[in-house]
C-alpha positions as CSV (number, residue, x, y, z in Angstrom):
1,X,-51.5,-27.4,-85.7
2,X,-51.1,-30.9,-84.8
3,X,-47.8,-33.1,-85.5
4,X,-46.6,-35.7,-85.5
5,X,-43.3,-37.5,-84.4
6,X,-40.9,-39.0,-87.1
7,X,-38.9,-41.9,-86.0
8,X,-35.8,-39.9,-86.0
9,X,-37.2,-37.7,-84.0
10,X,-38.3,-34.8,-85.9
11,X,-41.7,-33.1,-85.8
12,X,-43.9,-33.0,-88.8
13,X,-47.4,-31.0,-89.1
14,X,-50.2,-33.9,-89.7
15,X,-51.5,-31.8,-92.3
16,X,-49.7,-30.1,-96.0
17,X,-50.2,-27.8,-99.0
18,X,-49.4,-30.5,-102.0
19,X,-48.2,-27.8,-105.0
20,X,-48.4,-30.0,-107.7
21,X,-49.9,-28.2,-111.1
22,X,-51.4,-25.5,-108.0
23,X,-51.2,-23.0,-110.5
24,X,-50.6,-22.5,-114.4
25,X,-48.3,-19.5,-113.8
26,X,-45.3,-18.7,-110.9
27,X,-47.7,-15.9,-109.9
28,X,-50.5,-18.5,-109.4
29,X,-48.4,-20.8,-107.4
30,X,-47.1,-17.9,-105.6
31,X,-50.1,-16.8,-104.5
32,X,-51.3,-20.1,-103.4
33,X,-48.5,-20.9,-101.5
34,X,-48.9,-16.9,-99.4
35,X,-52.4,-17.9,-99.0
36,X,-52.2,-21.1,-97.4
37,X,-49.4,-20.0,-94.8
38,X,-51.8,-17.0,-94.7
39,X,-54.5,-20.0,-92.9
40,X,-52.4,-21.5,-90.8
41,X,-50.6,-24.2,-92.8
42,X,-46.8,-24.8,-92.2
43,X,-46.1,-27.9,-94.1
44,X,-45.3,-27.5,-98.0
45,X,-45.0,-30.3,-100.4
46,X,-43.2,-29.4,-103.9
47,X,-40.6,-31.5,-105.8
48,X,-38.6,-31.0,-108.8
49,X,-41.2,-32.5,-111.1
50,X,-43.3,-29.7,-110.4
51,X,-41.2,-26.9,-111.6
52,X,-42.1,-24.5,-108.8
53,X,-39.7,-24.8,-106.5
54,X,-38.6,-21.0,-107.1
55,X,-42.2,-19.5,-105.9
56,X,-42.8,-21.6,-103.3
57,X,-39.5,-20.8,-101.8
58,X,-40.3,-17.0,-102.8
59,X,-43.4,-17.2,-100.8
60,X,-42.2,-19.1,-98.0
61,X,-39.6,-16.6,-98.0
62,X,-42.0,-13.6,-97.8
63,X,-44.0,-14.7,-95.4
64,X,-42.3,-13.6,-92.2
65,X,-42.6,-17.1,-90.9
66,X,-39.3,-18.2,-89.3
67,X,-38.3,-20.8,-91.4
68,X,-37.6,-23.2,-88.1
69,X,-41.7,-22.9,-88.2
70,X,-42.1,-24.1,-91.1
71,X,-41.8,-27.9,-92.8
72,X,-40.9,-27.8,-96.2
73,X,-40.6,-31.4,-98.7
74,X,-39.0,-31.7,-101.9
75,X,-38.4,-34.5,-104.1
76,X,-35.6,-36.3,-106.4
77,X,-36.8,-36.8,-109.9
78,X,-35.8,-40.1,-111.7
79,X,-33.7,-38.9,-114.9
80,X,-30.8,-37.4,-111.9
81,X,-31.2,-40.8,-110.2
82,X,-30.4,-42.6,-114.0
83,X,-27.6,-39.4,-114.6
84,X,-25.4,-40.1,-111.0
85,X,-26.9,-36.1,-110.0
86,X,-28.6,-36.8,-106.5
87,X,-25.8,-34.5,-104.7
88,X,-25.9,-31.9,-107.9
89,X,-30.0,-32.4,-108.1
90,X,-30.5,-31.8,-104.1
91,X,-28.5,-28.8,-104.1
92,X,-30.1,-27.1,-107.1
93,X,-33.4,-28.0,-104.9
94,X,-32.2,-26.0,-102.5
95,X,-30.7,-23.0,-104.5
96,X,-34.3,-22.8,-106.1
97,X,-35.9,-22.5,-102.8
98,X,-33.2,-20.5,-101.2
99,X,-33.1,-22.7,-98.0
100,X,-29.7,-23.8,-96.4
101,X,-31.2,-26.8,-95.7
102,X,-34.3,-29.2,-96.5
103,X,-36.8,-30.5,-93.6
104,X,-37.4,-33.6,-95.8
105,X,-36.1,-35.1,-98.9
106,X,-37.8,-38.2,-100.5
107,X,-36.6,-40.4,-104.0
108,X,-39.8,-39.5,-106.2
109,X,-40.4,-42.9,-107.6
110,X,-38.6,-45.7,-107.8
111,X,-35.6,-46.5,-110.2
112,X,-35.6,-50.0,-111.2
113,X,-31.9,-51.5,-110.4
114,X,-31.0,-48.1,-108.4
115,X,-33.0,-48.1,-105.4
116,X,-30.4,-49.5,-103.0
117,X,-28.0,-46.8,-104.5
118,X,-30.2,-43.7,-104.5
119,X,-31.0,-44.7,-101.0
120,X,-26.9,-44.5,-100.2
121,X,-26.9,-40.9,-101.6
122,X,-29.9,-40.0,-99.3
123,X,-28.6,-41.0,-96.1
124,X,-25.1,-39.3,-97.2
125,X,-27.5,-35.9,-97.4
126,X,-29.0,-37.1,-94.3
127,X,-25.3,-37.2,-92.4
128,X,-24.5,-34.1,-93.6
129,X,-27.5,-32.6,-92.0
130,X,-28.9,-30.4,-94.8
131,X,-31.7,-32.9,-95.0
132,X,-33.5,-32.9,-91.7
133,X,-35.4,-36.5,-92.8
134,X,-35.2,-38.5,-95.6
135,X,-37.7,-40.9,-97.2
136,X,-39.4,-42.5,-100.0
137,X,-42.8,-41.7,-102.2
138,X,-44.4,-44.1,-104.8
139,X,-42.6,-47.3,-103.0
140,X,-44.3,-50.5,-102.8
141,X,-43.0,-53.2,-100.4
142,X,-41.0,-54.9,-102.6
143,X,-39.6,-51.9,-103.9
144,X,-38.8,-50.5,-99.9
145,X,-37.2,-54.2,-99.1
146,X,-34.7,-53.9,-101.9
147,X,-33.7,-50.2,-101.3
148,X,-33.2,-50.9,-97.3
149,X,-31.4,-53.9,-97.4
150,X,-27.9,-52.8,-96.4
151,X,-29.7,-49.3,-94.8
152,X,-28.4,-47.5,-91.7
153,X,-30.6,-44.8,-91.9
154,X,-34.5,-45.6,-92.1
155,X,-36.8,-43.6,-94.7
156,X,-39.3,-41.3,-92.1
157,X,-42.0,-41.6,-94.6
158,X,-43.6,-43.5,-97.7
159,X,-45.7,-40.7,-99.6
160,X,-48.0,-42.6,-101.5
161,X,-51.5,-41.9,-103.7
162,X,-54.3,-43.1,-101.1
163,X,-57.9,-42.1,-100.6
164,X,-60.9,-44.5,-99.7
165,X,-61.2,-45.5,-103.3
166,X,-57.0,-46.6,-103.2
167,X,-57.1,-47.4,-99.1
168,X,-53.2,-49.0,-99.5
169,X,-54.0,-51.2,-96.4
170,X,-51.0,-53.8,-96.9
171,X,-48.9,-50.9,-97.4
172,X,-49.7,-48.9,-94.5
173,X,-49.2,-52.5,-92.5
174,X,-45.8,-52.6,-93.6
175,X,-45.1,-49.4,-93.3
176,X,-46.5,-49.1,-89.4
177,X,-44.1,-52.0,-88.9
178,X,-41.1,-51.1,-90.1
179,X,-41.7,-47.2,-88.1
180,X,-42.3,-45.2,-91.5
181,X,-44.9,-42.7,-91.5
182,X,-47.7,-43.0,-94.8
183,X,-48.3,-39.5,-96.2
184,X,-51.2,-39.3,-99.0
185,X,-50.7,-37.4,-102.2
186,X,-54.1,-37.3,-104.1
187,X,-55.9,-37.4,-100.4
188,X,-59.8,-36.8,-101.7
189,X,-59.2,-39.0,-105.1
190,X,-59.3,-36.6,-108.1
191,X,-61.9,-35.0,-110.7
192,X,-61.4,-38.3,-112.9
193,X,-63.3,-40.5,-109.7
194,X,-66.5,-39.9,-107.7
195,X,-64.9,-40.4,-104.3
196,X,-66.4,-37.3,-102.6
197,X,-70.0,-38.1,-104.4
198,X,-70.0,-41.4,-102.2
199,X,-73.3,-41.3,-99.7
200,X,-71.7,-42.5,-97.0
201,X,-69.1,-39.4,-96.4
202,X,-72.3,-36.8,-96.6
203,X,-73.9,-39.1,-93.7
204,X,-71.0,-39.7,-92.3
205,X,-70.0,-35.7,-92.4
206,X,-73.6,-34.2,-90.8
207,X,-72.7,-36.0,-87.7
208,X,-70.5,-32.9,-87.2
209,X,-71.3,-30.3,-89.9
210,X,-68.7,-30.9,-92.2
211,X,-68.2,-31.2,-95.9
212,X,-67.5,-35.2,-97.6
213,X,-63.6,-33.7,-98.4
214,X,-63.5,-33.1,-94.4
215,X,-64.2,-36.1,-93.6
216,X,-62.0,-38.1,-96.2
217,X,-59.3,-35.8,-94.5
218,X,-60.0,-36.8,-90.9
219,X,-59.8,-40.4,-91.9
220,X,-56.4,-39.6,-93.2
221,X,-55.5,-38.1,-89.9
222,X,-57.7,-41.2,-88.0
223,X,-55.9,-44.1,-89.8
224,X,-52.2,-42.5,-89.0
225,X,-51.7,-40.9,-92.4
226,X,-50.4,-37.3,-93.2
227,X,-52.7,-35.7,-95.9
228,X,-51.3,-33.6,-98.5
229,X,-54.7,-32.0,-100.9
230,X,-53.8,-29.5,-103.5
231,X,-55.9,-26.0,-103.9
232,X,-55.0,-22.9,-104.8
233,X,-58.7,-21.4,-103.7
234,X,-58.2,-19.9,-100.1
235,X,-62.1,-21.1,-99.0
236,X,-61.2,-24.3,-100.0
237,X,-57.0,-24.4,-98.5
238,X,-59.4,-23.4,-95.4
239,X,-62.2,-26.0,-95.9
240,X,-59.0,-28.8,-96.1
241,X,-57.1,-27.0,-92.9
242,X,-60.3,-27.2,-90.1
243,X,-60.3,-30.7,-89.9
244,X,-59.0,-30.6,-86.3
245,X,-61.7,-30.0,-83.9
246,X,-63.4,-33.5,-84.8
247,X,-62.6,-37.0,-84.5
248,X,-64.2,-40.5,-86.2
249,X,-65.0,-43.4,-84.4
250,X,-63.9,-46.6,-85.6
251,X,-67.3,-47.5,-87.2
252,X,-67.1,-44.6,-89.4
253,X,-63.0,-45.5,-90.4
254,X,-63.8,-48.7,-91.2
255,X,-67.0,-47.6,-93.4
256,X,-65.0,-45.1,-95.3
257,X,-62.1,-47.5,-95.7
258,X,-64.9,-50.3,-97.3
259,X,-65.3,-48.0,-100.1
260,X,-61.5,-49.1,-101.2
261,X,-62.0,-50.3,-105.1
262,X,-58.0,-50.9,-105.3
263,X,-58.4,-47.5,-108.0
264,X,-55.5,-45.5,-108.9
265,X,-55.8,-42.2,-110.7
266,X,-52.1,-42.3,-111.3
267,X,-49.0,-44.6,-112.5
268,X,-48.5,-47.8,-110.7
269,X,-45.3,-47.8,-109.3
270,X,-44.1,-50.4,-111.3
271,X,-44.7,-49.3,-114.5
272,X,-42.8,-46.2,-114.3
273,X,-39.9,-45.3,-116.1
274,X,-37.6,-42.3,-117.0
């Protein structure tokens, strides 16, 4: 699998499983998680939102994959942020996955009046080296400029909603700019939006026999982003994992990124709250 290189210098598959509601049951998730690795993947994304941090551990666990092969994320929830828990919240993170230590570690959202705080805490985790990487997901730029001001340890990543439909190009701007690395959390848009019904990515897609999701997923890859899509359905976790063995030109990036409508399918960052 490809990777890429952080800007602290650790390696990070291009590709991940995103777990989020992946299954209605710990079986379900389980399951999903085993069958993934199963096709190849080595990067999981989880959080503590999701509640599943015990089965994806479990399955990471009983995989047989050295866990040195594997990149695993997880994420601090807001209401730890508000209670002063980042230390107690990270460490239950890790209890529920049974890891020593955590490959990345990114504030979920932001927390108005906390964010140069919560960043503190992260780069404390960081120094003590049972986070590999630390980041940020759901920042905008004015949120990132107010958390880094007095930073000595940059985020690795932004982990952010973008598709075609929601193309984040300022963002991504910024983000290339200051070294941080975009990941995409709802990568093909959602069931609420028509993204993958768009003419463009079926025309775009027989130029090399794949499927509309493919190639929203290679534009992902093309335009420097790490893709994160959700299944549980092995044909499709294998559908979203051979997206390697082609490449767009920059015609076909720049039509795909002209279907941007500015459309979120969930919260703005700004209007969040705990």
């Amino acid at each position: 699998m490809e990777t890429i290189l952080l800007n602290n210098g650790v390696e990070m598959p291009s590709l991940g499983l995103g777990t989020y509601k992946i299954g209605r049951t710990d079986e379900e998730v389980y399951h999903a998680v085993r069958s993934a690795l199963d096709i190849g993947y080595r990067h999981i994304d989880t959080a503590t939102l999701y509640q599943n941090e015990h089965s994806v551990g479990k399955a990471i666990r009983d995989s047989g994959i050295t866990r040195d092969e594997l990149f695993v994320t997880t994420k601090l929830w807001g209401s730890d942020v508000l209670a002063h828990n980042v230390k107690g919240a990270f460490e239950t993170s890790l209890r529920n996955l049974g890891f020593d230590y955590l490959d990345l570690y990114l504030v979920h959202w932001p927390v108005k009046g906390r964010l140069q705080e919560v960043w503190k805490e992260l780069e404390s985790l960081y120094y003590s080296e049972k986070a590999r990487a630390i980041g940020l997901s759901n920042h905008l730029i004015h949120h990132m400029e107010e958390a880094l001001q007095n930073a000595t340890v940059a985020p690795v990543v932004n982990q952010v909603e973008q598709h075609p439909y929601l193309n984040q190009e300022e963002l991504r701007e910024y983000c290339e700019e200051e070294g941080v690395t975009v990941q995409s959390w709802s990568p093909l848009g959602s069931n609420k939006i028509p993204l993958l019904k768009e003419p463009v990515l079926a025309e775009i897609g027989s130029n090399y026999s794949k499927s509309p999701a493919q190639v929203v997923l290679r534009w992902h890859l093309d335009i420097g982003a790490v893709p994160l899509p959700k299944s549980s359905h092995p044909e499709r976790q294998r559908e979203n994992f051979e997206v390697f063995d082609f490449r767009l030109t920059a015609e076909e990036i720049g039509r795909i990124g002209a279907l941007n409508r500015d459309h979120r399918t969930g919260m703005h960052p700004d209007n969040m709250e705990f």
